[in-house]
C-alpha positions as CSV (number, residue, x, y, z in Angstrom):
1,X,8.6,41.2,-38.2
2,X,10.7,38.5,-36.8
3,X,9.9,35.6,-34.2
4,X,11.6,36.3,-30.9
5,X,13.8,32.6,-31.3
6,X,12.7,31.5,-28.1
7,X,9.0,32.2,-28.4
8,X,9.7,30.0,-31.7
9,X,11.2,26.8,-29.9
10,X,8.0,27.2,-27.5
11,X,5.3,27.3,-30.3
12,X,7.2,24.3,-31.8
13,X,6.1,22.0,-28.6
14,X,2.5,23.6,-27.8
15,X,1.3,21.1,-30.6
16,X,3.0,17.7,-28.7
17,X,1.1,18.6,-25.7
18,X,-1.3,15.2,-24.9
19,X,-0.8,14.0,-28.9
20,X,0.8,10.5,-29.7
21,X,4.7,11.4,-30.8
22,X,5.9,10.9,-34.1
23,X,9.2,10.2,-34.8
24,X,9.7,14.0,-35.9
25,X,8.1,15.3,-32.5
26,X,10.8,13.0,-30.9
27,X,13.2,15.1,-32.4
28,X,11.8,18.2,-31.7
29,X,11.6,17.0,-27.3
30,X,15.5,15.9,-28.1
31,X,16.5,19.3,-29.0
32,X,13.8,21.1,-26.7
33,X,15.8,19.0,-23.8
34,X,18.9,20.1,-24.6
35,X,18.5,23.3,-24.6
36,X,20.2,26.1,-22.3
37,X,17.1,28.1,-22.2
38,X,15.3,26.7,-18.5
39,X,11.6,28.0,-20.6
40,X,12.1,25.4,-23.3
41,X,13.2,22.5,-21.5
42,X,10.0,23.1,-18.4
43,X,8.2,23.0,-21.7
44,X,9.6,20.0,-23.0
45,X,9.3,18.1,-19.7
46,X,5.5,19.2,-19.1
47,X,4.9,17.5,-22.6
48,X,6.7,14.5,-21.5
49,X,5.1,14.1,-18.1
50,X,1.6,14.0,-20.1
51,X,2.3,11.8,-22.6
52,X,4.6,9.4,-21.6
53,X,7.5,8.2,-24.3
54,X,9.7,5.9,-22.1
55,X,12.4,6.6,-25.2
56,X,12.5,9.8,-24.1
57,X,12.0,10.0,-20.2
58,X,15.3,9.0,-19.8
59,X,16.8,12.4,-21.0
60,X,15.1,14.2,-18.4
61,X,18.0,12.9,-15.8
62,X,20.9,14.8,-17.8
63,X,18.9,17.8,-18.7
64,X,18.8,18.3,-15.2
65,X,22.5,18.7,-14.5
66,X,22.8,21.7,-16.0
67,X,20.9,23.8,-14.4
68,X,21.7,22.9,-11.1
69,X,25.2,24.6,-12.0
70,X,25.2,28.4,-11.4
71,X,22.0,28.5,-11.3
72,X,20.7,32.3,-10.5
73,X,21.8,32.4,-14.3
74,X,20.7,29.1,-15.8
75,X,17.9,28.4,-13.9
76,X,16.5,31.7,-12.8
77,X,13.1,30.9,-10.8
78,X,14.5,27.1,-10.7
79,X,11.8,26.7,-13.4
80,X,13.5,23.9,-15.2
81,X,14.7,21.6,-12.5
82,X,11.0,21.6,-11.0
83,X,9.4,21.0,-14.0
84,X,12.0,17.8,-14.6
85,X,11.3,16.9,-11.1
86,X,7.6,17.0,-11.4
87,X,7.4,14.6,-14.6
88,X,9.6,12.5,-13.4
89,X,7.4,12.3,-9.7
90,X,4.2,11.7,-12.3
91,X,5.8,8.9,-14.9
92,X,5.0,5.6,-14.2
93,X,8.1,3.3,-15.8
94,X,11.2,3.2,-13.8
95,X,13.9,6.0,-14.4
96,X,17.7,4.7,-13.2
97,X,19.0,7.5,-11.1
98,X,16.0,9.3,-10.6
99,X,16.4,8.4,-6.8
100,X,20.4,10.8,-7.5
101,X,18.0,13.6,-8.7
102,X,15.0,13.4,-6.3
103,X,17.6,13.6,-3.5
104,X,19.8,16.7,-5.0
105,X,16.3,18.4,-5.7
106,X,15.1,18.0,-2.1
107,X,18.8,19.4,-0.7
108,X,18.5,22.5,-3.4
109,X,17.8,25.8,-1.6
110,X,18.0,28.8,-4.5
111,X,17.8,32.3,-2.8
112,X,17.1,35.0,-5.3
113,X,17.1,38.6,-5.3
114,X,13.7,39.8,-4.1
115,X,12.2,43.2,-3.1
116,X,13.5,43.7,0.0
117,X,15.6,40.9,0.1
118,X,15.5,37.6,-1.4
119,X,13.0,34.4,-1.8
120,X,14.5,31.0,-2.0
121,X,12.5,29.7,-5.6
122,X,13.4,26.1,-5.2
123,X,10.5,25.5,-2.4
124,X,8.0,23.8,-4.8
125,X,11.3,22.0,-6.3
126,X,11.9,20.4,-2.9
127,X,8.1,19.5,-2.3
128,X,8.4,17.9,-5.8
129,X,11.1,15.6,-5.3
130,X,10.2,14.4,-1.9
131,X,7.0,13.2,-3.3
132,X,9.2,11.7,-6.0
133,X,10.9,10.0,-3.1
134,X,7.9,9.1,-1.6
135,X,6.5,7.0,-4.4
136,X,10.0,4.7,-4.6
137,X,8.9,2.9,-1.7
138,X,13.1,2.1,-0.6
139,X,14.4,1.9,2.8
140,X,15.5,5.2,4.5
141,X,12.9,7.3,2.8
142,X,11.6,8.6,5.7
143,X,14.9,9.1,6.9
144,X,15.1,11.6,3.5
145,X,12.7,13.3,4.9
146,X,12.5,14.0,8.0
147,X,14.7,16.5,7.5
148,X,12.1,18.6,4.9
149,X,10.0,18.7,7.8
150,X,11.8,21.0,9.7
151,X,12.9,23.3,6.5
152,X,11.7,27.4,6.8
153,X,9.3,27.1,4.2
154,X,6.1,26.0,4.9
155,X,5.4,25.0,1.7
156,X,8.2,22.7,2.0
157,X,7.3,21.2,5.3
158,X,3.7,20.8,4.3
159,X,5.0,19.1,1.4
160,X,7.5,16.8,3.5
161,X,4.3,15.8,5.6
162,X,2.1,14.8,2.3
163,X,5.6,12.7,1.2
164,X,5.5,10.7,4.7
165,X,2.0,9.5,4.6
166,X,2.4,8.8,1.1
167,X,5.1,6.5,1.8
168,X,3.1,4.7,3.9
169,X,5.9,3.4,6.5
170,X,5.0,3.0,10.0
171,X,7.9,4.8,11.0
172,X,6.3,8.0,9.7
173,X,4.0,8.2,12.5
174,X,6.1,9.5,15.4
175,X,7.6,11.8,13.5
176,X,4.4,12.9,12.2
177,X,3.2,12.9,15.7
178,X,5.8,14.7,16.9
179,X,5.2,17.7,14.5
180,X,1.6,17.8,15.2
181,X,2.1,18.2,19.2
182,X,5.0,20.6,18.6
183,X,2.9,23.0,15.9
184,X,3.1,25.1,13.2
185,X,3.3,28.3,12.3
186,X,1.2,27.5,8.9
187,X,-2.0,25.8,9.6
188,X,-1.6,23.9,6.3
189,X,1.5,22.0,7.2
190,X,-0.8,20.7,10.3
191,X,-3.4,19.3,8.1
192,X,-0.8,17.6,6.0
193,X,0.2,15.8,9.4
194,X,-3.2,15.1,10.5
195,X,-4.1,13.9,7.4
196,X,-1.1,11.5,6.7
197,X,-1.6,10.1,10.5
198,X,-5.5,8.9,8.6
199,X,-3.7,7.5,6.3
200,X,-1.4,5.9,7.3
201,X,-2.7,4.1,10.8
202,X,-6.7,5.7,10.7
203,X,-7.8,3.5,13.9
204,X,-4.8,5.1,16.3
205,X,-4.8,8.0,14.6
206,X,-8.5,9.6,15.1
207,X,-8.6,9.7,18.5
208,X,-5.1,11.7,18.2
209,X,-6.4,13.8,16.0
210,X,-9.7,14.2,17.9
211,X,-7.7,15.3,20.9
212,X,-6.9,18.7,19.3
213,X,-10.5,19.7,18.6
214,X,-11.5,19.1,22.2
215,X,-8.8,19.8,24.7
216,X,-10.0,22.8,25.7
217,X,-12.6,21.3,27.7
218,X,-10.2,18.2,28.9
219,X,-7.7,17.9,30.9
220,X,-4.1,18.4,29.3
221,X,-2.6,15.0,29.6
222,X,0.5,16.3,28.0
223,X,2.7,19.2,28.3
224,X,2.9,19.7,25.1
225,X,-1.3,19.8,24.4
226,X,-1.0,22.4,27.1
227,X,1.8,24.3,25.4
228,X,-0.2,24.7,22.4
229,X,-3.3,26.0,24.3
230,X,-1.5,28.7,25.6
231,X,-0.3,29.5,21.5
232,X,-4.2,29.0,20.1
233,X,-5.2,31.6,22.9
234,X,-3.2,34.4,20.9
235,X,-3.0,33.2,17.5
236,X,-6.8,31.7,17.0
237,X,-8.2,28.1,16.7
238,X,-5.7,26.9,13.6
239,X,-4.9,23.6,15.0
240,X,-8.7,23.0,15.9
241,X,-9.4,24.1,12.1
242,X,-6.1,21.6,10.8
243,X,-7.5,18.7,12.5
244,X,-11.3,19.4,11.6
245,X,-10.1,19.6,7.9
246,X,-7.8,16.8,7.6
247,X,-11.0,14.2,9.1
248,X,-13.0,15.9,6.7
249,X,-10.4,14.9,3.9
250,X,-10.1,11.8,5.5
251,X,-13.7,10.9,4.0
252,X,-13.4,8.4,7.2
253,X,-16.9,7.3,8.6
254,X,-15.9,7.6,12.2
255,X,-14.6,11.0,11.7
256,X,-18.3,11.9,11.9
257,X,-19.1,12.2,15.8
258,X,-15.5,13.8,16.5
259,X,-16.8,16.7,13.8
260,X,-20.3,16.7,15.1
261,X,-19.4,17.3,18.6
262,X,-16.7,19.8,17.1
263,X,-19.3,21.8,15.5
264,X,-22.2,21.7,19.1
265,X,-18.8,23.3,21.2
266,X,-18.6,26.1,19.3
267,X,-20.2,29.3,19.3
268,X,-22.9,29.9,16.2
269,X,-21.1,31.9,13.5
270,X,-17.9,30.5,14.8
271,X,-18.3,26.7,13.0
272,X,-17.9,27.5,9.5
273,X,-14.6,25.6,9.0
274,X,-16.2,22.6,11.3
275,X,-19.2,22.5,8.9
276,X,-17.2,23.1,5.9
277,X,-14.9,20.1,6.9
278,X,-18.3,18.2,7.4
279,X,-19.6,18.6,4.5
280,X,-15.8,17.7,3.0
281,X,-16.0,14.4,4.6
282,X,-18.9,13.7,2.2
283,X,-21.1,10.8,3.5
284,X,-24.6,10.5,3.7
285,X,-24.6,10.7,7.3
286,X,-22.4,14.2,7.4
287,X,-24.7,15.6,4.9
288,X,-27.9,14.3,7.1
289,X,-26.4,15.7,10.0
290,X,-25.5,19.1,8.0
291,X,-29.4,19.4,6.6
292,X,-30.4,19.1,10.2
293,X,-28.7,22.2,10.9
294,X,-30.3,23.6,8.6
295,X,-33.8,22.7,9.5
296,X,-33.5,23.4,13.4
297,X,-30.2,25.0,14.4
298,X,-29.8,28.6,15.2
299,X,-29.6,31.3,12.5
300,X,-25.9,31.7,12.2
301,X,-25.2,28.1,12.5
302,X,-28.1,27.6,9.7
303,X,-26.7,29.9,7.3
304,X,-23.0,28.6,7.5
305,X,-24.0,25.2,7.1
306,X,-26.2,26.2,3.6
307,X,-22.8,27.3,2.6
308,X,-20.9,24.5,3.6
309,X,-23.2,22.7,1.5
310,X,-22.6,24.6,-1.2
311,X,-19.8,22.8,-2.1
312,X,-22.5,20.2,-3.3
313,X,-23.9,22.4,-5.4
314,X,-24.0,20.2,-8.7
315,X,-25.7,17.7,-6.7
316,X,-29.0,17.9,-8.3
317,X,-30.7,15.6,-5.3
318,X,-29.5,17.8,-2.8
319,X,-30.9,21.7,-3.8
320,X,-34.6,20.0,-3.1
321,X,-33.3,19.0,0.1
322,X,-31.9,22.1,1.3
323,X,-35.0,24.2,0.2
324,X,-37.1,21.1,2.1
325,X,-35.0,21.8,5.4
326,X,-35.1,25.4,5.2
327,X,-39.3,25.5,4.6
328,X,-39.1,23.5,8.0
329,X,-38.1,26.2,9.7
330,X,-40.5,28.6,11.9
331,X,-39.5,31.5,9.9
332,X,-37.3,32.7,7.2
333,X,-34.8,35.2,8.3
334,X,-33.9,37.0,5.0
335,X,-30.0,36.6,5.7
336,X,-30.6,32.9,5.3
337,X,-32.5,33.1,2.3
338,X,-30.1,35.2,0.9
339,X,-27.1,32.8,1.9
340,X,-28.9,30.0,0.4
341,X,-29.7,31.7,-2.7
342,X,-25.8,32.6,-3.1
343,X,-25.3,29.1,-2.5
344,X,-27.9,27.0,-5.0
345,X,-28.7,30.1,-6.8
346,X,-32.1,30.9,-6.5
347,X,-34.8,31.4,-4.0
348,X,-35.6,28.3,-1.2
């Protein structure tokens, strides 16, 4: 029977992927690159972006064009662009007028016929490229995008945030500021903020984000703290939850107490997100504090902070120290025993 031709231009590149590139397999990337079908050239760009030719990087900028001409036909699921974007975001050596692309890539919105409706493919493609932008370090990038952080798709926006911490300009953190006080509808876009604020100004920016897991029980200094109250009192505690997980990402030392005293205002069997982001945060101190827990806290507290530890698992210090914590214990309520056998996977 014969190959399907395209199947045969992608078997001819599954062999390049992370191999040293002869002059032949040079050849093969040139044609694959060229190519009008948007499957052969992602494939040709993902080789690129893992093994590096500078010769050859350089093609990715015109293989681009192409595509971002009718593209419901040429690039149907905007398949090709991304994947040029993304290697170009990942290559070290500097590409001339990959700035040109990362820009037209973040400005592309691709709605495509959908059940229902339609779905607008070129999200991750705009995500892509403002990281791209992000790691050019030129004036006026966060000017680029602010814009992304106001765009429908969360994926986008959460994107956008990620981009302005990564660009590591101090004029990222009003507008980063602003998003956090006004919200999100998507939890994750508000843990990309929080989490660029650590990154980019961490002393100034803790107690900011520390103000949104405790303002229920302070007064609301700002109208727009207030504002969000009122929205967490019908949707649930998602801002709470963005700001615990970001400190936890933020692996910051003085993100302990703010978690700690997270975790003692809420109800047991409500802290599993404060104890997972505890346990994220991953210093000896958080996993101290999280062992303790599991020695003297309350049942449901105990159990959700075995599993928070479970994302130690490998750790083959810590599984003695967990069955240590739980022996302390007056008495083993099965439930427990069973959460920590899920977690370390056998009996304390």
């Amino acid at each position: 029977m014969k190959r399907d031709p395209l199947q045969q231009k992608l078997d001819a590149l599954t062999p390049l992927r992370g191999q040293p590139h002869t002059q032949e397999a040079h050849e093969v990337l040139k044609r694959a690159l060229g190519d009008k079908s948007n499957f052969v050239v992602a494939a040709a760009a993902e080789v690129l972006s893992e093994t590096d030719p500078p010769e050859l990087l350089a093609l990715l900028i015109p293989a681009f064009e192409p595509f971002m001409k009718d593209p419901l036909r040429t690039d149907k699921g905007c398949k090709a662009k991304t994947a040029i974007a993304a290697a170009l975001h990942r290559t070290e050596p500097p590409i001339r007028d990959r700035k040109d692309l990362f820009l037209r890539g973040l400005r592309h919105i691709q709605k495509e016929p959908a059940w229902g409706g339609s779905v607008d493919t070129a999200v991750e493609l705009r995500g892509t490229c403002a990281l791209g932008l992000s790691g050019l370090g030129y004036s006026g990038v966060i000017d680029d995008l602010a814009e992304l952080l106001a765009d429908p798709e969360r994926g986008a926006r959460a994107a956008a945030a990620r981009a302005i911490g990564c660009a590591g300009f101090p004029e990222g953190v009003p507008l980063l500021r602003f998003k956090a006080l006004t919200g999100d509808e998507d939890p994750q876009v508000l843990v990309e903020c929080f989490g660029a604020l650590l990154s980019l100004s961490p002393k100034d920016a803790l107690p900011f984000v520390g103000r949104f897991l405790t303002r229920r029980s302070q007064p609301k200094e700002h109208p727009l703290l207030a504002q969000l109250d009122d929205e967490e009192d019908r949707q649930g505690d998602d801002p709470a939850e963005a700001a615990a997980l970001a400190l936890g990402q933020s692996r910051l030392d003085q993100a302990l107490p703010l978690l700690s005293a997270y975790v003692e205002s809420l109800r047991p069997g409500k802290q599993r997100v404060a104890l997972l982001a505890l346990s994220t945060l991953r210093t000896p101190a958080a996993i101290d504090y999280l062992l303790s827990l599991v020695g003297r806290g309350q049942e449901a507290t105990a159990r959700q902070a075995v599993e928070a530890l479970a994302v130690h698992r490998y750790d083959p210090t810590l599984r003695p120290r967990v069955e240590q914590a739980l022996v302390q214990r007056p008495q083993m309520n099965p439930r427990l025993a069973e959460a920590a056998k899920r977690a370390f996977g056998r009996e304390p």
